[in-house]
N, C-alpha and C positions, 0 to 999 in steps of 0.2 A: 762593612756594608752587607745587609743579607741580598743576593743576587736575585732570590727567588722571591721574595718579596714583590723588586720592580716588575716582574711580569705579571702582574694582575691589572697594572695599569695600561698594557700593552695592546694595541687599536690593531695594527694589522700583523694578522698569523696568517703564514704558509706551512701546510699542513703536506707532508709527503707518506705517502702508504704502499708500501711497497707489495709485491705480490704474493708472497705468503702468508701475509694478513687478509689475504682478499681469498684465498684457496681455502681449499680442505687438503687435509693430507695426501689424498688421492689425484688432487690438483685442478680437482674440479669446480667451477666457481663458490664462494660461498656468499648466499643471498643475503642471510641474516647478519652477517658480518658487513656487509655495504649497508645495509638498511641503516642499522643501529649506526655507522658514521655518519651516515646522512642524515641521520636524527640529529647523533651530536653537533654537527656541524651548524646545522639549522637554529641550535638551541644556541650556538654560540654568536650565529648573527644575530640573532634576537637580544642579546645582553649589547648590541652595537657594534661589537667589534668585525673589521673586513677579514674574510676567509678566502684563501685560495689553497684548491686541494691539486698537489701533483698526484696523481693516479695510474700506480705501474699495473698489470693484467691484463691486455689487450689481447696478448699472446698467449697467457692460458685461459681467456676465455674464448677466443678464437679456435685454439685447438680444441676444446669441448666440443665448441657450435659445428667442425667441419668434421666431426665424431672421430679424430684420428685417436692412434692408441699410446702417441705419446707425444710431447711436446716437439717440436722440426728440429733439427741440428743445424741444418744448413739456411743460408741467408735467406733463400728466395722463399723457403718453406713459412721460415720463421715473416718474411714480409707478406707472406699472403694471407697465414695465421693472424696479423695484429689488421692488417687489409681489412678483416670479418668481424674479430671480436672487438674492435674500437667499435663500431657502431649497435654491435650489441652493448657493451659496458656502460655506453654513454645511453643508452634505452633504459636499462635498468638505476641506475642514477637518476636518470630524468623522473623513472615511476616514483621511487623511493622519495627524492626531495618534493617530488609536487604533492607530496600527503601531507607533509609541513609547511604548503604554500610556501616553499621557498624556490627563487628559479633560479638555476644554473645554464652556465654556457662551456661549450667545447671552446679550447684553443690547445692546436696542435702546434710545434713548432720543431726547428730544427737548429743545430748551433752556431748556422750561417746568421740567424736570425740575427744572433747576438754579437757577432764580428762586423756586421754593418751599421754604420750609425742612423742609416735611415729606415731599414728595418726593423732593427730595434727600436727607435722609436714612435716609431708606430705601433709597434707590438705594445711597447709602456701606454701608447695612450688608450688602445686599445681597451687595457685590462687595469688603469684609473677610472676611465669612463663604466665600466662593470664594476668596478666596487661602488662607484659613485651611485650608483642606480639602484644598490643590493643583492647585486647578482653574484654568486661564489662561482669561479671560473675555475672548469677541471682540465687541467692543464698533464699533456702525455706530450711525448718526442711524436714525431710523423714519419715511423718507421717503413711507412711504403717509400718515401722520397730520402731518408737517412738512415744508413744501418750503421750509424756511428756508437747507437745504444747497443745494438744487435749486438755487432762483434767485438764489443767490451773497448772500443775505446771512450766512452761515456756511458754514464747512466741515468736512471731518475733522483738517484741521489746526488750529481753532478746538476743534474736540470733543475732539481729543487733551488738548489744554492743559486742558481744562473737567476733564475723568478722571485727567491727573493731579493735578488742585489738589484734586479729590477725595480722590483716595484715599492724598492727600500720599506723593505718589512722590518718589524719588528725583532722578531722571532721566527727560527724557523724549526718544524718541531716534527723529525724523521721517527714515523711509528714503524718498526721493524718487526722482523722473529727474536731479536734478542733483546733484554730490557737496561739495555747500557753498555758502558765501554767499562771492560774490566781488567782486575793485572794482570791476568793472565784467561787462556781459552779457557772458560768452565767448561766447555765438553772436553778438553783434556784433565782441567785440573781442578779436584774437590774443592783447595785454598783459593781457588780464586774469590776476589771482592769487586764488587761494582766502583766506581769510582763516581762518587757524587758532582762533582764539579772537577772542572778543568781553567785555569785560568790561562794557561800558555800553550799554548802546541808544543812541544820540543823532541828534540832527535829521542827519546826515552817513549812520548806517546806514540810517535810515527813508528817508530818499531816495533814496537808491542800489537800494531793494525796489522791484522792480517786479512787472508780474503774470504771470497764466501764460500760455506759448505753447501749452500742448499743444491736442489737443481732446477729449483721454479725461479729463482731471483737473480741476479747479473750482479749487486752489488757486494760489499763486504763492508769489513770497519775502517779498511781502508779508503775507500771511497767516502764514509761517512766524516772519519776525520779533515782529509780531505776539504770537503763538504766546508767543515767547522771552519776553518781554516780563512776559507774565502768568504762565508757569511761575516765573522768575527772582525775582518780586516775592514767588510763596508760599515761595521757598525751595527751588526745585528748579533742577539745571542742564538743560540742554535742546541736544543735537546734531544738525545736519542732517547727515545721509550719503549717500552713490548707496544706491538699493534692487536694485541692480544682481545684487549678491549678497550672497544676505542675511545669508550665512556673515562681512560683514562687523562686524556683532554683537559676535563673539566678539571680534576686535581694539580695536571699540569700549571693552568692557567691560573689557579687559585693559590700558586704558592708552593704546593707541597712538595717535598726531598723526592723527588720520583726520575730516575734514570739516570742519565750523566750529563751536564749543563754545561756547554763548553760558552765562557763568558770573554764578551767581546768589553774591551779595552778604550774604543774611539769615544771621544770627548769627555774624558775621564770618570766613563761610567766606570 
């Protein structure tokens, strides 16, 4: 079975962008890089299919907005930073998507959400009723009330996986700094390969995940396998790609070999 193939057919994508994608090297926001997601994103509800985007940055566009000179270390810093920048992030989305008459909605949430049966489903219907309407819901943790992200014991690559099992997505498709899960670090090692497809998680993948280098982003490959791991088990596939440009979506969607595809297994897909 070609795996890539069945994702062209695919109705609802949850889209995760993590904060390096959304910076400049100097970590300061970058415009043109939201814009053009927000293009593609728009362009992809336009062909029908429901979009929901997790959107990590709060925290370094918050430290821009409060012109500090480097991103907070400590909890309260880092919650008063995402406190600013989530309502500028969500300003600047708003500009961006309303040029392609497309509307969006905030939903913050926290992972009490998703341990309760009555908050979560509320939160499900919540963000049914948003897709049902055409609206792409940008979905962050609510890091003024949970610093469960903050201090690394989750992430938006954790929340991503959480939102799609939610809202029994399709696919779930983590645009990163890096363009795949490979055999080994290529910033250690020249031989390393991309690994196209994953059919199984096993003690061999888990291993080879390591964490992150960056120092704007909280996740790694660990988290993203991770990630695959529990999308794969509800029934959804799940691809890391570069967030490089975001316009790669469209190739995604359309089929082509691009990153690492980790393929879920339920109902003898």
């Amino acid at each position: 079975m070609n795996f890539r193939e069945r994702i062209k057919d695919y109705k609802r994508i949850v889209v995760k962008i993590g904060t390096t994608s959304l910076t400049h090297k100097n970590g300061r926001i970058n415009l043109q890089a939201i814009e053009n997601l927000s293009w593609v994103l728009s362009d992809i509800r336009n062909q029908g299919k429901e979009v929901i985007l997790v959107s990590s940055g709060a925290i370094a566009v918050g430290t821009d907005r409060l012109a500090l000179d480097e991103r907070p270390r400590d909890i309260i810093g880092k919650q008063v930073a995402s406190a600013v920048g989530q309502g500028v992030l969500m300003q600047i989305y708003e500009s961006f998507f309303s040029k392609y008459n497309q509307k969006v909605a905030q939903i913050l949430l926290t992972k009490d959400v998703f341990d309760n049966n009555m908050t979560r489903e509320n939160a499900q219907n919540t963000l049914f009723k948003l897709l049902e309407m055409g609206v792409i819901p940008i979905v962050n943790e609510n890091d003024t009330i949970s610093t469960d992200e903050i201090q690394g014991f989750s992430d938006n690559d954790t929340l991503s996986a959480y939102v799609c099992n939610l809202v029994k997505g399709d696919i779930l498709i983590i645009l990163s700094d890096i363009d795949g899960m490979y055999t080994k670090d290529p910033n250690k090692y020249n031989d390393a390969k991309i690994i196209s497809k994953i059919v199984e998680i096993n003690d061999n993948i888990e291993n080879s995940a390591e964490g992150s280098n960056s120092l704007l982003g909280t996740g790694g490959m660990k988290t993203k396998v991770n990630s695959a791991k529990m999308v794969n088990e509800n029934g959804a596939d799940m691809i890391i790609a570069s967030g490089k440009e975001s316009s790669i979506l469209f190739k995604i969607l359309n089929g082509e070999d691009i990153g690492t595809l980790f393929v879920c297994k339920k109902d003898g897909r």
